[in-house]
N, C-alpha and C positions, 0 to 999 in steps of 0.2 A: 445521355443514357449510357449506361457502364455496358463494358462489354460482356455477357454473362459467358464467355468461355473462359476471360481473365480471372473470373472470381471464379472457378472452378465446375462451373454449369456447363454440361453437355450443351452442345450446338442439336439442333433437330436434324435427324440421320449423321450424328456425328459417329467416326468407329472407332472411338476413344475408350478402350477395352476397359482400362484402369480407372475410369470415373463410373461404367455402367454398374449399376450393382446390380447384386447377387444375391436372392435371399430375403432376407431382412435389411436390404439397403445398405449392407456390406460389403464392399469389393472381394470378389474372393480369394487374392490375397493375404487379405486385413483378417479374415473371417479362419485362415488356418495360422495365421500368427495369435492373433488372440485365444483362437484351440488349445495350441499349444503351449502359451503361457498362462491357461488357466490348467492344463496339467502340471504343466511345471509349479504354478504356485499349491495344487494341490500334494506332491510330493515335498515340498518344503514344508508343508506345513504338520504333515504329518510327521517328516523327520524331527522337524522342536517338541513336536509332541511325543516322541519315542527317547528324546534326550532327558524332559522333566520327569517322567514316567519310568520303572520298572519296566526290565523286558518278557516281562508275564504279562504286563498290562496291554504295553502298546511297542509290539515289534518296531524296530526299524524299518525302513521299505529296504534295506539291501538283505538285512536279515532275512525276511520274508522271501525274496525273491531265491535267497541262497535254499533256503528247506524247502521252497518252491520245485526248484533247481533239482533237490535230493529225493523228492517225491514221487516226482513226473517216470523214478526212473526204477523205482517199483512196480510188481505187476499188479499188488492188490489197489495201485490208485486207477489204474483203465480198470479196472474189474468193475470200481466203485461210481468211475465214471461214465460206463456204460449199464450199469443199473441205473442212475439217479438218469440219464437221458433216456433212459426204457421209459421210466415211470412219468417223465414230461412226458415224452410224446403221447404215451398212453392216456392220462391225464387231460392233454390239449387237446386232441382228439374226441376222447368225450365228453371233455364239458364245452367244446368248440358244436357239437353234433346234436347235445342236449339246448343248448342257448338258438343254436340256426331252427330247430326243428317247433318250440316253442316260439322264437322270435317269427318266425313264419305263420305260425296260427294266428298269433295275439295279430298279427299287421291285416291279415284276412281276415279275422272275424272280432268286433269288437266284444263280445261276450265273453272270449276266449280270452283277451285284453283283461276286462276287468276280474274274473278269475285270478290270471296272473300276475298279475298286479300288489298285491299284498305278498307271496313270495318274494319275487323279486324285490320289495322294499327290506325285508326282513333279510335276506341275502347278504345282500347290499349296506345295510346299515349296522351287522352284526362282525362284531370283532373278528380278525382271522383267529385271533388265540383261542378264540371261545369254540371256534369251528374246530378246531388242533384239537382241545380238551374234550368234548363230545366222543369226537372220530377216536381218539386214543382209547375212551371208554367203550364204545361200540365195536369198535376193531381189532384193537391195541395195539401195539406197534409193527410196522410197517409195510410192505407195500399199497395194500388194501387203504390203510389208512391217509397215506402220501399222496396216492391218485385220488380218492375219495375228496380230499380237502382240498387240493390244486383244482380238480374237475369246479367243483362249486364255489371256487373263486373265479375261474372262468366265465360260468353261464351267466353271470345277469351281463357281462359288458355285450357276449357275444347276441345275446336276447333282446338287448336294448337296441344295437345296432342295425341288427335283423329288423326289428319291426319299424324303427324308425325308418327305414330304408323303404320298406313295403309304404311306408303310411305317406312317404314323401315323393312318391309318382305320379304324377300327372294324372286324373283319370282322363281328361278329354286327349291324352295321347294312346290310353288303353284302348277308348274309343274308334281312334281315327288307326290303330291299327289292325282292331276288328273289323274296321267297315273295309279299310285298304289289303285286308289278307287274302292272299291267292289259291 
């Protein structure tokens, strides 16, 4: 019988750091060397593709990083970048508030479920663009329309998760902590 430490098998309670994995059975070593060269093969890839192409088409990354560089150092880019995190937050917020508050009912009451149910599939199955074009007609362009169409890209995940949560409790723990409450 071979030795299974010679062939690279941990021994039981062995504290052989570099064999135990990490994750997805990745040493975590291995798991930031491979990180980091699929960055790196992502930036190489993009630089052949900024060399066959126009630089209208497709910047270089140094390019990029240079106007990058030049931007940052502007006042209207924080202006612009503290408007677009207003309207996440704002946005995550209500369509995070809209999806718990619904996912709540639908997980309590099944009636409120099937109700819901047909939204959420329509939600869900309907293009963002189409949702963009609607809100741009309804609102026209921007803030009202930006939160509007982030919020109800939001609620079906946060709706789903909500009631799936509710629907996946134990009731005989419901039970035993009604009978056992003080």
């Amino acid at each position: 019988i071979p030795n299974p430490s010679a062939v690279g098998c941990p021994m039981p309670g062995s504290t052989n750091r570099r064999l135990q994995p990490n994750g997805r059975g990745l040493p975590k070593r291995s798991k930031l060397v491979w990180g980091i060269a699929g960055i790196g093969v992502f930036f190489l890839l993009w630089q052949m593709l900024a060399m066959d192409f126009h630089e209208i088409i497709i910047a270089s990354p140094i390019q990029t990083f240079i106007s990058l560089g030049r931007l940052v150092q502007t006042p209207s880019f924080w202006k612009d970048v503290s408007i677009t995190l207003e309207r996440f937050g704002l946005s995550l917020f209500l369509g995070s508030l809209a999806g718990f508050t619904a996912g709540l009912a639908a997980g309590l009451n099944a009636g409120i479920k099937s109700l819901l149910e047909p939204l959420r599939w329509c939600l869900m199955t309907m293009p963002p663009v189409v949702l963009v074009v609607v809100s741009m007609i309804w609102f026209g362009m921007g803030s009202v329309q930006t939160i509007f169409v982030t919020a109800l890209l939001i609620l079906p995940i946060v709706y789903i998760n909500t009631m799936e949560g509710i629907e996946a409790v134990d009731t005989k723990l419901l039970e035993m902590g009604t009978v056992y409450q003080s």
